[in-house]
C-alpha positions as CSV (number, residue, x, y, z in Angstrom):
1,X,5.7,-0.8,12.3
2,X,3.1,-2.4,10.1
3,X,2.4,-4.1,7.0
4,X,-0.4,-4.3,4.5
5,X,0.0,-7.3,3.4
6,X,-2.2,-9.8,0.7
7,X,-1.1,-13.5,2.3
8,X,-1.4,-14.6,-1.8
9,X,1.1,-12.3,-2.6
10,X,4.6,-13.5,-3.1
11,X,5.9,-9.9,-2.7
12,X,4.4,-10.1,0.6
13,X,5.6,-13.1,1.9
14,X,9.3,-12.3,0.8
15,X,8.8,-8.8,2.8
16,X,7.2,-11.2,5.7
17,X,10.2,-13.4,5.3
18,X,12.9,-10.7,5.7
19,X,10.7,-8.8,8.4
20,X,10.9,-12.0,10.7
21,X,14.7,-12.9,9.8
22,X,15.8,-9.3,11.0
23,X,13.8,-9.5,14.1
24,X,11.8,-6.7,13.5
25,X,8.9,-6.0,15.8
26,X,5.4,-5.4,13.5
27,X,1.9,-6.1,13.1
28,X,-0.1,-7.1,10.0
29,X,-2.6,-6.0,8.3
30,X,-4.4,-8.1,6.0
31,X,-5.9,-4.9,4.0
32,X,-8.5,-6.8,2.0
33,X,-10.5,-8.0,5.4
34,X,-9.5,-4.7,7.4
35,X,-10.5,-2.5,4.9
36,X,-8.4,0.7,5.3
37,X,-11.0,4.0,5.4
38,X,-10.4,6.8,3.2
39,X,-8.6,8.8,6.2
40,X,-6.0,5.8,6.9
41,X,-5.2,6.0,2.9
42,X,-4.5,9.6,3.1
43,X,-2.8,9.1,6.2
44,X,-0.2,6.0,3.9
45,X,-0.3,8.6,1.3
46,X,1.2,11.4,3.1
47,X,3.6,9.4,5.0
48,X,4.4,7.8,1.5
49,X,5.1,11.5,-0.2
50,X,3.0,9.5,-3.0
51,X,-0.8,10.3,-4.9
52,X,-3.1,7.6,-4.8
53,X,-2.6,6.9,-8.5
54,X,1.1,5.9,-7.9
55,X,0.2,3.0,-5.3
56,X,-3.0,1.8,-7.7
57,X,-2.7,-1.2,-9.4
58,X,-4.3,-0.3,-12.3
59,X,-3.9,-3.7,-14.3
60,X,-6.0,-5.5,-12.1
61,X,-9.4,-6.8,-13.5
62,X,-11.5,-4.0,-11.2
63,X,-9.6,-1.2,-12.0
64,X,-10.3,-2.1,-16.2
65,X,-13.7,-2.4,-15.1
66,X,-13.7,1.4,-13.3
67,X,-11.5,2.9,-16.2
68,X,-8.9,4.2,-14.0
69,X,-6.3,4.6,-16.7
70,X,-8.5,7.2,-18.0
71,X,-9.0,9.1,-15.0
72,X,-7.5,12.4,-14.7
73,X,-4.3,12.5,-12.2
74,X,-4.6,16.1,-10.5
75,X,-5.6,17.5,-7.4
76,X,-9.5,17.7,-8.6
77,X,-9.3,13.8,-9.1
78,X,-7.5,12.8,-5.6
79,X,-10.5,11.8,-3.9
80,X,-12.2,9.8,-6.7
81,X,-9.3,7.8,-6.4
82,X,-8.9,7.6,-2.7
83,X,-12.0,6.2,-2.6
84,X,-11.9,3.8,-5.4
85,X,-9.3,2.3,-3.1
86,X,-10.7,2.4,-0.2
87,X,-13.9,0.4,-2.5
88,X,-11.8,-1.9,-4.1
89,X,-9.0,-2.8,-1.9
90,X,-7.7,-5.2,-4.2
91,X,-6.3,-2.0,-6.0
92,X,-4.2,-0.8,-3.3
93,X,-0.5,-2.0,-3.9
94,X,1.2,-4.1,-1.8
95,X,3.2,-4.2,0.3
96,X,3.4,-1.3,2.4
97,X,5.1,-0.9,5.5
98,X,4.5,1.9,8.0
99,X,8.0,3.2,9.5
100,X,8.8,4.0,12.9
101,X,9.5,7.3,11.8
102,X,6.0,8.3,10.5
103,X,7.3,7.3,7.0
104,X,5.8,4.8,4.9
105,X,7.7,2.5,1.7
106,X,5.9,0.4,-0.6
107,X,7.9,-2.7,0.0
108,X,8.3,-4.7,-3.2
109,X,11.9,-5.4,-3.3
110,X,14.3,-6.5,-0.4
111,X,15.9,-3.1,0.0
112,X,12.6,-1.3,0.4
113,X,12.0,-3.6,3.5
114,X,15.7,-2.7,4.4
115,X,14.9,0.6,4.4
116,X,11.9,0.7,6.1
117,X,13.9,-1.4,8.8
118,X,16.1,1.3,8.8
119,X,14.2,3.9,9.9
């Protein structure tokens, strides 16, 4: 198992805090110094069952500045997006946890982590 994590994010911590007090066996990833590639997004994405739009984060200050709630959210598009978060990593939400399973679930609440656990 591992977790994209942003150490400043409270979400984060709480899914750190709940990983440790079940024991569970994982390895961070601190996303915005190991930069995921393109390929490992795709990879989150697929074992998400999500588009790159729905993990954006599209109110932060960089994703204004690139226009991304303008951008078109089809097939045609997935790759602009993929690599505007590979670019700007700060964009990717967070935090995601890669199941055992080969699933993936954007941890932002306690039962998210749960489930991941539970996989």
């Amino acid at each position: 198992m591992e977790i994209w994590i942003n150490p400043a994010c409270s979400k984060c911590r709480s899914a750190l805090t709940l990983l440790d007090a079940e024991g569970a066996d994982y390895t961070v990833r601190r996303y915005l110094e190991d930069v995921p590639s393109e390929d490992e997004i795709r990879a989150v994405l697929d074992r998400l069952g999500l588009e790159p739009w729905d993990i954006t984060r599209t109110q932060e200050a960089e994703a204004k500045e690139l226009g991304l709630k303008e951008w078109p959210r089809d097939d045609a598009a997935r790759g602009r997006w993929i690599a505007a978060l590979a670019g700007h990593p700060r964009l990717i939400q967070r935090p995601i946890i890669t199941a055992e399973d080969g699933t993936a679930v954007v941890a932002r609440t306690d039962e998210a982590v749960r489930d991941a656990l539970s996989r």
